[in-house]
C-alpha positions as CSV (number, residue, x, y, z in Angstrom):
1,X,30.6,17.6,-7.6
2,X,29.5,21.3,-6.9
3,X,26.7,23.0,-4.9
4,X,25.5,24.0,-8.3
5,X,25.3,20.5,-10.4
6,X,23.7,18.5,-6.9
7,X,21.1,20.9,-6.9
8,X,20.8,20.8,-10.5
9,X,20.4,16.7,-10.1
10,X,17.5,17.0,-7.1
11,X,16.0,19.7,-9.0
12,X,15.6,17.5,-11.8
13,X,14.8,14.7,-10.0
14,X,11.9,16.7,-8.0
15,X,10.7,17.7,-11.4
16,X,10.1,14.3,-12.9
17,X,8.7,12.7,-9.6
18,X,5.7,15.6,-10.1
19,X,5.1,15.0,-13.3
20,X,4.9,11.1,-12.5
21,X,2.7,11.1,-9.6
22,X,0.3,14.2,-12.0
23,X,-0.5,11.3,-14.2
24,X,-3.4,9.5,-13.5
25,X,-3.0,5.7,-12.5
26,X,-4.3,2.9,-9.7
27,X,-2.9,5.8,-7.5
28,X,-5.0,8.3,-7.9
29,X,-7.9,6.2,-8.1
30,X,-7.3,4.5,-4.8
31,X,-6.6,8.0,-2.6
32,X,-9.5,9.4,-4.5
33,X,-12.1,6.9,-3.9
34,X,-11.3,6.5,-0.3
35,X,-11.3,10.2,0.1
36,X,-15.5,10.2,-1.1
37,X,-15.5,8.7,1.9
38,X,-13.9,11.2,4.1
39,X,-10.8,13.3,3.7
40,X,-8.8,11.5,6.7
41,X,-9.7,8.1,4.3
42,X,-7.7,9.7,1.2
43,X,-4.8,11.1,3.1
44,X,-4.6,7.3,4.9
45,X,-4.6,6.0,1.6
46,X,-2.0,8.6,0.5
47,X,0.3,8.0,3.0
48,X,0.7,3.9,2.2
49,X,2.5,5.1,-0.9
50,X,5.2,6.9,1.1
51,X,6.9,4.3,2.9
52,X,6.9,1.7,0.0
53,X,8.2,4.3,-2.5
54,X,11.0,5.0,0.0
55,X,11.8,1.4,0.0
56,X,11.7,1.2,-3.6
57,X,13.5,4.3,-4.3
58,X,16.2,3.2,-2.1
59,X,16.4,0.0,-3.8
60,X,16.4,1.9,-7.3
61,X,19.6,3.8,-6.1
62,X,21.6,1.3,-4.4
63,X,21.3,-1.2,-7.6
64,X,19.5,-3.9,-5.8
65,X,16.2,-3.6,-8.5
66,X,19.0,-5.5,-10.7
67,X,17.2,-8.6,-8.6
68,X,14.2,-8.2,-10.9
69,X,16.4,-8.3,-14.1
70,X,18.0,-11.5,-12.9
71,X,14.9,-12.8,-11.6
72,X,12.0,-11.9,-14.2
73,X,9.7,-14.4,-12.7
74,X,9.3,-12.3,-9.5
75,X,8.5,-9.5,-11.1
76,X,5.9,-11.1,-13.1
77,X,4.8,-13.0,-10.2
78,X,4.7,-9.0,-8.1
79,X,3.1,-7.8,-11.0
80,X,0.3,-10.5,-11.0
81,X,-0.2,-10.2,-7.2
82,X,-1.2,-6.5,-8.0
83,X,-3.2,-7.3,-10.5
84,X,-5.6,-10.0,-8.9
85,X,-5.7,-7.3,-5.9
86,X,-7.0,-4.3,-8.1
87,X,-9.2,-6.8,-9.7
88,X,-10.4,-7.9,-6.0
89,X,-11.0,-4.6,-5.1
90,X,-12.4,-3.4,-8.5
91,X,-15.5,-5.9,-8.3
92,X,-15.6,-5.5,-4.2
93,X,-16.1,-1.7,-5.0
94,X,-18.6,-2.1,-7.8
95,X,-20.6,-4.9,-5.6
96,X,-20.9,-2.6,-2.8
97,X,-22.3,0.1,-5.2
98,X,-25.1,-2.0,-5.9
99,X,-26.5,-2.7,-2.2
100,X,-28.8,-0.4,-0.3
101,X,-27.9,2.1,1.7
102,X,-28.1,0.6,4.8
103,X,-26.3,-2.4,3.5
104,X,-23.4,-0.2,3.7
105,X,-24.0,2.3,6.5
106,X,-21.6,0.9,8.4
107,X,-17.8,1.0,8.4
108,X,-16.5,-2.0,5.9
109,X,-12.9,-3.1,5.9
110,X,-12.0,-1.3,2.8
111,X,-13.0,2.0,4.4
112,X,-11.1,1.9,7.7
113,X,-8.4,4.1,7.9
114,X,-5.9,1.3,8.6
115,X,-7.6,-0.5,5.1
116,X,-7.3,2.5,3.3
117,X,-4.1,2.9,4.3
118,X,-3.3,-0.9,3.4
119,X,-4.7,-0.5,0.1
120,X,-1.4,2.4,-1.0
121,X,0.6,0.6,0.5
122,X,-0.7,-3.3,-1.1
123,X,-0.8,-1.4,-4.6
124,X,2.6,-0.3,-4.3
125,X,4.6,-3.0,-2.7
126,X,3.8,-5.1,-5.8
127,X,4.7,-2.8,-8.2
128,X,7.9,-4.1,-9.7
129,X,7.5,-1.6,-12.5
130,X,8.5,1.5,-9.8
131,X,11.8,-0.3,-9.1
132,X,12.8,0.2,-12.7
133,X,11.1,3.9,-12.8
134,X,13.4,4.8,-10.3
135,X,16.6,3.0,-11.4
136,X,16.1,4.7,-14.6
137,X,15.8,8.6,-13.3
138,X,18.8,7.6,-10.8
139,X,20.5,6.6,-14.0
140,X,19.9,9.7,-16.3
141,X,20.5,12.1,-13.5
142,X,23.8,10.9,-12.0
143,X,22.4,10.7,-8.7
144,X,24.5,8.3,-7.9
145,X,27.1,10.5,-7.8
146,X,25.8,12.7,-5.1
147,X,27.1,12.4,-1.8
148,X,25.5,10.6,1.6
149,X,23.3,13.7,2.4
150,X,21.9,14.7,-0.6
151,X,21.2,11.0,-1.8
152,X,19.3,10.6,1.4
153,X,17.6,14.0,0.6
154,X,16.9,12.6,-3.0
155,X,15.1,9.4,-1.6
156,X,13.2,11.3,0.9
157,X,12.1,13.8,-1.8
158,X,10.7,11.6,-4.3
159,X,8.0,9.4,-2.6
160,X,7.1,12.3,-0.7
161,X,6.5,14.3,-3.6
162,X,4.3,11.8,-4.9
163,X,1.7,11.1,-1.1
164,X,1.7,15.1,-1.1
165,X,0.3,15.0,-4.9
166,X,-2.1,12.2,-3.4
167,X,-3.0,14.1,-0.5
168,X,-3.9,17.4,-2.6
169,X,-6.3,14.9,-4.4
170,X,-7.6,13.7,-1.2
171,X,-8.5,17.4,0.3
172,X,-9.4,17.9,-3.3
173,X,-11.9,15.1,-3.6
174,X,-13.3,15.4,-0.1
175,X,-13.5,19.7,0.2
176,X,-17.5,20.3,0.6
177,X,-18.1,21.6,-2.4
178,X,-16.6,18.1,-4.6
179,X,-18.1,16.1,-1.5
180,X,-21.8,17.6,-2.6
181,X,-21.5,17.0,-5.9
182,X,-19.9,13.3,-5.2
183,X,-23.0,12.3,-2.5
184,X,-25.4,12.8,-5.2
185,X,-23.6,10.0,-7.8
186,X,-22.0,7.8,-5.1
187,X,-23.4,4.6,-6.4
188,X,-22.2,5.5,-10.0
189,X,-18.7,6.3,-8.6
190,X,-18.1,3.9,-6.8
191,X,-19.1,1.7,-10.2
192,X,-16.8,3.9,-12.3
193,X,-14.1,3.8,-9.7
194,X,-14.4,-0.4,-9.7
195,X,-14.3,-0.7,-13.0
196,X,-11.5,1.8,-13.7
197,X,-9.4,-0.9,-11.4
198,X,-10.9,-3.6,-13.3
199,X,-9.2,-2.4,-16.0
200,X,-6.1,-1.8,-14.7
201,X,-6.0,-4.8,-12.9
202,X,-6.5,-6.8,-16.3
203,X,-3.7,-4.8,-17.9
204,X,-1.0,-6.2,-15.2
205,X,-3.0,-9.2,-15.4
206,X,-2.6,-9.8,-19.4
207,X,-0.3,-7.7,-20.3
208,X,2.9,-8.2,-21.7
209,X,5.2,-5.4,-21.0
């Protein structure tokens, strides 16, 4: 294979992995309500998703996310456990919105950096679904015919691609101008935040794909 068609693979590959993390899912949600709470929160949150997409990407490339097609069952079972944890912290978020102030003043478990930071990494680890993502792009690319280097360079690239995305939302979410307009709706954002998990908690919950 030439200089010219591995680049064109990682190009490719870089391109797609922007486009996926862009699109709005229990991602974004999760950095961006942990960064109304501080920007170190978001990028903690961020950062879970980098060492389980590596895992995962690694898996996708090496062939070993075949496991989920020969065992279904665990990936319904991964995709349940993620689902009853968004739903978890969907009502957990909306039940906090509700209490007074001082009810909350002080630091909670899901708004330690170490629980933010769990939290990307919880909603990632049992996300069968991402296994499949990358076998897929891995499979349309070629990738598997680049060499040792530039696969490693490849599997690197992609979940970082995606906690930088997460971190722009983080800096994003927390600047001092957002973080203004934020602290005046907190209760209600925290409330649209829940139930946006809520929601896509039920969907890995009940749904069938």
């Amino acid at each position: 294979m030439t200089v010219s068609e591995s680049f064109q693979i990682i190009a490719t590959l870089a391109a797609a992995q922007i486009v996926i993390a862009m699109v709005p899912g229990p991602n974004t949600i999760l950095v961006a309500h942990a960064a109304t709470r501080g920007r170190r929160f978001g990028w903690a949150a961020a950062a879970g998703v980098f060492p389980v997409g590596l895992a995962w990407a690694t898996l996708g490339l090496t062939g070993l996310g075949a496991t989920f097609e020969a065992l279904p069952r665990l990936a319904v079972a991964m995709k349940l456990v993620c689902g009853l944890y968004l739903l978890w912290l969907g009502v957990k978020t909306v039940r906090l919105s509700f209490a007074a102030p001082e009810a909350v003043a002080a630091p909670v478990p899901a708004f330690t950096l170490f629980g933010a930071w769990r939290a990307g990494v919880i909603t990632n680890v049992t996300n069968p679904k991402t296994i499949a993502y990358y076998m897929s792009i891995f499979a349309a690319t070629g990738a598997h015919r680049l060499g040792a280097g530039e696969q490693a360079i490849a599997l690197v690239m992609m979940p970082a691609i995606s906690c930088l995305w997460y971190g722009l939302v983080a800096a994003t979410v927390a600047s001092p101008p957002v973080a203004r307009v934020l602290d005046r709706g907190r209760s209600w954002l925290d409330r649209l935040a829940g139930g946006i998990m809520l929601i896509f908690g039920l969907r890995l919950v009940f749904g069938r794909d």
